[in-house]
Backbone as a chain_set.jsonl record, in Angstrom:
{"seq": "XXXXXXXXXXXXXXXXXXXXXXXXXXXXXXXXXXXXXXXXXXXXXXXXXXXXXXXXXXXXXXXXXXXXXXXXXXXXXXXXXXXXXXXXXXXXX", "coords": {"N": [[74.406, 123.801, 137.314], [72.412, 121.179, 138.357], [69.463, 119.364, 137.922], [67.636, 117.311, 140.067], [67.335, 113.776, 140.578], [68.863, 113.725, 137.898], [70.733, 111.659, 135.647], [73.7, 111.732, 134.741], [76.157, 111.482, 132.664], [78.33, 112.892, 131.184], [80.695, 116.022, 131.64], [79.647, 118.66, 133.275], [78.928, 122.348, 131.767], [80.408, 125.165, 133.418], [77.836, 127.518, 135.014], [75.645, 126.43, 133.629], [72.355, 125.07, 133.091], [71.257, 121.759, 133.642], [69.332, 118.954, 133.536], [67.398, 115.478, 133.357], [67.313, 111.988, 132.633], [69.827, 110.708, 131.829], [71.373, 113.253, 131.485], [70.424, 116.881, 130.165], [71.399, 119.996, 128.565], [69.55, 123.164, 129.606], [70.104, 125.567, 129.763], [71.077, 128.769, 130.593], [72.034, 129.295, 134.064], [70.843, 132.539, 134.716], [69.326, 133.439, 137.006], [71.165, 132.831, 139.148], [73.407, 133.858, 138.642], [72.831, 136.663, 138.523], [72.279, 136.942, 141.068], [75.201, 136.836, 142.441], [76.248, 138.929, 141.078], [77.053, 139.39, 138.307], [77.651, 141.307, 135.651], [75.35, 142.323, 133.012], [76.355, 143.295, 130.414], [78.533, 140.821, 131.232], [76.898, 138.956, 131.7], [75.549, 138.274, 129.177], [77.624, 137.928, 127.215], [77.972, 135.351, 128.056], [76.103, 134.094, 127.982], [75.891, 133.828, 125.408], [78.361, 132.139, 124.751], [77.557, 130.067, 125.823], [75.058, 129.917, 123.589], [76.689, 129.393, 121.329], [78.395, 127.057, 122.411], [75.872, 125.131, 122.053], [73.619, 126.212, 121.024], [74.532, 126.413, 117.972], [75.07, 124.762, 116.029], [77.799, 123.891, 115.368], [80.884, 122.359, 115.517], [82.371, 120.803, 118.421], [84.916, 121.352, 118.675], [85.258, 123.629, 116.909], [82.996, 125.552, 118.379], [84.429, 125.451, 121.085], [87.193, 127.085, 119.731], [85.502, 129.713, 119.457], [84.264, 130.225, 121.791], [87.07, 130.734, 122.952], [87.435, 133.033, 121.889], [86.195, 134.894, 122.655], [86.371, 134.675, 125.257], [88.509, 135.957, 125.374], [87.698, 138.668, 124.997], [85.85, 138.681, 127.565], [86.133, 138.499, 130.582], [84.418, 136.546, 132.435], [83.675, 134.173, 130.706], [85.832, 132.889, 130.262], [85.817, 130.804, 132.625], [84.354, 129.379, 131.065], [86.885, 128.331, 129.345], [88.557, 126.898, 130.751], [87.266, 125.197, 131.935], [86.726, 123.604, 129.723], [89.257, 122.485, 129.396], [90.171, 121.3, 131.744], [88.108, 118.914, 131.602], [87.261, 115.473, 131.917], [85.49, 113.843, 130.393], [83.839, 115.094, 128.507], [81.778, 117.484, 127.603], [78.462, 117.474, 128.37], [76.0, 117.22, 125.733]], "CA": [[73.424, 123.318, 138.262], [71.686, 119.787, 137.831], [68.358, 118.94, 138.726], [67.532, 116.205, 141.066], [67.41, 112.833, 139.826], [69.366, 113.531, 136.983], [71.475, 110.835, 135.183], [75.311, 112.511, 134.148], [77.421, 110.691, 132.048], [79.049, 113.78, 130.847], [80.733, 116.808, 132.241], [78.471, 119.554, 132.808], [79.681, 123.218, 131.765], [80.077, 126.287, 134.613], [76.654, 128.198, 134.784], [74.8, 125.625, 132.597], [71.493, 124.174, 134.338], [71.075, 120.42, 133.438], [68.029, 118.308, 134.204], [67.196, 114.679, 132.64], [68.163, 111.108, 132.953], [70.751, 111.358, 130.507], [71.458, 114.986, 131.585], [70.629, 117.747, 128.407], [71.293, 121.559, 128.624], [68.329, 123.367, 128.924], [70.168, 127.006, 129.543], [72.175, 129.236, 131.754], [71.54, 129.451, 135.367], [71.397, 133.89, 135.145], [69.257, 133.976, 138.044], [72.035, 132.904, 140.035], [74.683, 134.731, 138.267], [72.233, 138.298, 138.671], [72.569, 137.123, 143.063], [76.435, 136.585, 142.598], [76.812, 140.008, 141.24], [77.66, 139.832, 137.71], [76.989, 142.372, 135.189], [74.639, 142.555, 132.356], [77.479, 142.864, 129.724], [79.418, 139.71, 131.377], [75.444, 137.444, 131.481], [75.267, 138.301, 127.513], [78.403, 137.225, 127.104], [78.149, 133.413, 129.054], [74.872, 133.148, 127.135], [76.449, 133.654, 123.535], [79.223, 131.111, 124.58], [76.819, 128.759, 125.639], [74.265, 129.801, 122.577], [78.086, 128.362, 120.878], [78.289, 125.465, 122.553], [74.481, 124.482, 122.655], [72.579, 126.055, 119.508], [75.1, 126.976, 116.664], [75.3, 123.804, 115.139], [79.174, 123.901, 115.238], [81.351, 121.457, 116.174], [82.751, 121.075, 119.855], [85.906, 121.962, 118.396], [84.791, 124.997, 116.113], [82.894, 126.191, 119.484], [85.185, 125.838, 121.741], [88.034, 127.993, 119.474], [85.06, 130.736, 119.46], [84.526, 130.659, 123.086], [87.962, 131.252, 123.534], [87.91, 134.388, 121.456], [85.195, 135.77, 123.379], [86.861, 134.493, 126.589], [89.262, 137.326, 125.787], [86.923, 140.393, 125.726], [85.077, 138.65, 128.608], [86.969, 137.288, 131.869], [83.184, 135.724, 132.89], [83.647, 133.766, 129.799], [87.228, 131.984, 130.726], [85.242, 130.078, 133.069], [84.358, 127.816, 130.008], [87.306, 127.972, 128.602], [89.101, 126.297, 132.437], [86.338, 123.705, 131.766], [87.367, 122.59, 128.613], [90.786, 122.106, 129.514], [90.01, 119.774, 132.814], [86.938, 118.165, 131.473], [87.788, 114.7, 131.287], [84.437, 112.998, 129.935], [83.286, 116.038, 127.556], [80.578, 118.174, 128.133], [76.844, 117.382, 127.733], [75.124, 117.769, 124.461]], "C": [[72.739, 122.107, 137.628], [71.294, 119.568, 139.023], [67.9, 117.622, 139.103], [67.187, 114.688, 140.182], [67.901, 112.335, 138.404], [70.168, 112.405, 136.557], [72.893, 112.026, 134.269], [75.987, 111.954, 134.05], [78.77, 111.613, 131.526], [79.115, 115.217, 131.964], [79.566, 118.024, 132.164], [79.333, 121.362, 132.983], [79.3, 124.269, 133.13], [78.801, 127.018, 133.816], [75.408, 127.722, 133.876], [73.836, 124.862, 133.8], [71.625, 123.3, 133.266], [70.492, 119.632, 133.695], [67.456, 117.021, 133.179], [67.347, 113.145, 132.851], [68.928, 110.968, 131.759], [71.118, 112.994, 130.292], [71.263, 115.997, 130.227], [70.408, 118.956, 129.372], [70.259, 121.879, 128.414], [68.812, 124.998, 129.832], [71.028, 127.086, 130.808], [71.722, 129.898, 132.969], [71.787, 131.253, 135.561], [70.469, 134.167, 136.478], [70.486, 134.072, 139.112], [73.162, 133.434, 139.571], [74.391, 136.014, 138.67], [72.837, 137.808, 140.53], [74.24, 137.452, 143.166], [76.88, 137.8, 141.739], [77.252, 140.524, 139.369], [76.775, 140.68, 136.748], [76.743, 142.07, 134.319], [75.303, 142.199, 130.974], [77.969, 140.791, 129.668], [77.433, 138.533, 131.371], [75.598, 137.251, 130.169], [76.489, 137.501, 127.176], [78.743, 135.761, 127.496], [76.834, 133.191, 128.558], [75.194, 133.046, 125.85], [77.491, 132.525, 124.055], [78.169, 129.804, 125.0], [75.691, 128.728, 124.431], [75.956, 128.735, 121.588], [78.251, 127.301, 120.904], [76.864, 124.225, 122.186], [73.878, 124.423, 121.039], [73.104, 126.234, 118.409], [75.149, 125.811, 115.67], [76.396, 123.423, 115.134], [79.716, 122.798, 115.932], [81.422, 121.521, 117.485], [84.281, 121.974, 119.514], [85.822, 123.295, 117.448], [83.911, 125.739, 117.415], [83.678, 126.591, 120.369], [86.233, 127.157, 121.313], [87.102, 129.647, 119.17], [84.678, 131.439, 120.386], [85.74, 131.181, 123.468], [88.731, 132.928, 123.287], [86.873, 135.45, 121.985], [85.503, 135.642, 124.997], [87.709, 135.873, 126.638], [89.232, 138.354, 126.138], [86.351, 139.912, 126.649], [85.642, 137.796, 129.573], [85.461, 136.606, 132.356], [82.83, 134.322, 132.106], [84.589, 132.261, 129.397], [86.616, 130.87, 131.646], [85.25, 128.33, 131.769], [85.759, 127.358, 129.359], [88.87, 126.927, 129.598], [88.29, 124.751, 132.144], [86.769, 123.109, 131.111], [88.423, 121.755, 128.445], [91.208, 121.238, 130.743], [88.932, 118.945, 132.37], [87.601, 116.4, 130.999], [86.754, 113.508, 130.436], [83.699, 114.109, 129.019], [82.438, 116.565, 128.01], [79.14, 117.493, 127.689], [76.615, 117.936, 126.74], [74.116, 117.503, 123.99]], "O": [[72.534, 122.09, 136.414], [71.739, 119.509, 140.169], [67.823, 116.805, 138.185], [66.747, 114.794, 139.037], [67.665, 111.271, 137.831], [70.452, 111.906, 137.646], [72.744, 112.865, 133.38], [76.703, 111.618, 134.993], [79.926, 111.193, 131.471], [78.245, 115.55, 132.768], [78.804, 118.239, 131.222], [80.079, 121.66, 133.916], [78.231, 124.23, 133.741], [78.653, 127.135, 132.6], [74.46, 128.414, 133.504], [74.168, 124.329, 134.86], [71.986, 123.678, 132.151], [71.173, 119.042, 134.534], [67.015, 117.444, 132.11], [67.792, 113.22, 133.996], [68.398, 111.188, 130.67], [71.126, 113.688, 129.275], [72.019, 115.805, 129.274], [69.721, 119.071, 130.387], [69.63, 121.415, 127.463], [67.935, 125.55, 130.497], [71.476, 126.272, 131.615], [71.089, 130.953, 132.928], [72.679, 131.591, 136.34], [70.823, 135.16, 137.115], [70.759, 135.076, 139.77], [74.069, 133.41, 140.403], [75.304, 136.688, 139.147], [73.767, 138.42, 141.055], [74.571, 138.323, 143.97], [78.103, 137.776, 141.595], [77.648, 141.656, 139.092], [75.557, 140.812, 136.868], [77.597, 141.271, 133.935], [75.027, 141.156, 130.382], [77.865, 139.923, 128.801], [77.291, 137.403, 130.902], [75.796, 136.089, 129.814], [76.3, 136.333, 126.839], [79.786, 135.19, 127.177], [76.381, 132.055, 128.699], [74.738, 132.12, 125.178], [77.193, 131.587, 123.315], [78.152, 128.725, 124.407], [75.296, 127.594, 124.161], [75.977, 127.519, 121.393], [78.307, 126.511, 119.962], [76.876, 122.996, 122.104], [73.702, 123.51, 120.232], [72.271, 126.27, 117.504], [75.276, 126.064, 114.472], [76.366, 122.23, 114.832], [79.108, 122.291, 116.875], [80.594, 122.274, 117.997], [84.608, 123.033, 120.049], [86.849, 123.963, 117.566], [84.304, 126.905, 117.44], [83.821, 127.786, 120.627], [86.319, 128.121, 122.074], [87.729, 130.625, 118.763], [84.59, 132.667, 120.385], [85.701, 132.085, 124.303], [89.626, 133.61, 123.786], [86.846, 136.646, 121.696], [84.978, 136.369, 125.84], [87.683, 136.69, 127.559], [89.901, 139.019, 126.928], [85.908, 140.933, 127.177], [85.664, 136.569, 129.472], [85.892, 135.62, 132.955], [82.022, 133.499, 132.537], [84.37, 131.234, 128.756], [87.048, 129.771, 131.299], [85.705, 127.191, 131.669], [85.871, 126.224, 128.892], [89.88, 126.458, 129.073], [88.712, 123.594, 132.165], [87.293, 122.047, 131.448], [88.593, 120.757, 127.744], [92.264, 120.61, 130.822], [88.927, 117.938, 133.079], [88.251, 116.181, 129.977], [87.214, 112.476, 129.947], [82.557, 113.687, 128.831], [82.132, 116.122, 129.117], [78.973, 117.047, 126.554], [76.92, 119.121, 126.613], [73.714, 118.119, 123.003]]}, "num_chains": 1, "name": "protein.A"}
């Protein structure tokens, strides 16, 4: 989700809000994941891959190959890892 008057030079990841001119992550949209049904488990899980992408310090490439090992125990998770693999301008950071 990205908030109104934003500026987006970069891709922005599934379930990530985005708000800025120069768009920056500022967390994961779970209200609207709690309306759309998912479970408790699968939120924790799409907030540790974005704590991954966002606060670990880690590369993009040392994130990404840790999202994808958490994509495995979590199909809510694969989402990011679909992104990564069409994104053609990188994600926001």
């Amino acid at each position: 989700m990205v908030g109104g008057c934003s500026g987006v030079a970069q891709d922005v990841p599934p379930y990530v809000i985005a708000q800025g001119n120069h768009a920056t992550p500022f967390g994961v949209n779970i209200e609207g994941l709690k309306r759309r049904g998912f479970s408790r488990e699968g939120l924790v899980a799409i907030r540790n891959a974005y704590k991954l992408l966002y606060r670990s310090g880690k590369t993009l490439d040392e994130a990404k190959l840790e999202i994808a090992e958490l994509a495995e125990k979590h199909p809510e998770v694969k989402a990011f890892t679909e992104f990564f693999e069409r994104s053609t301008r990188g994600p926001i950071r």
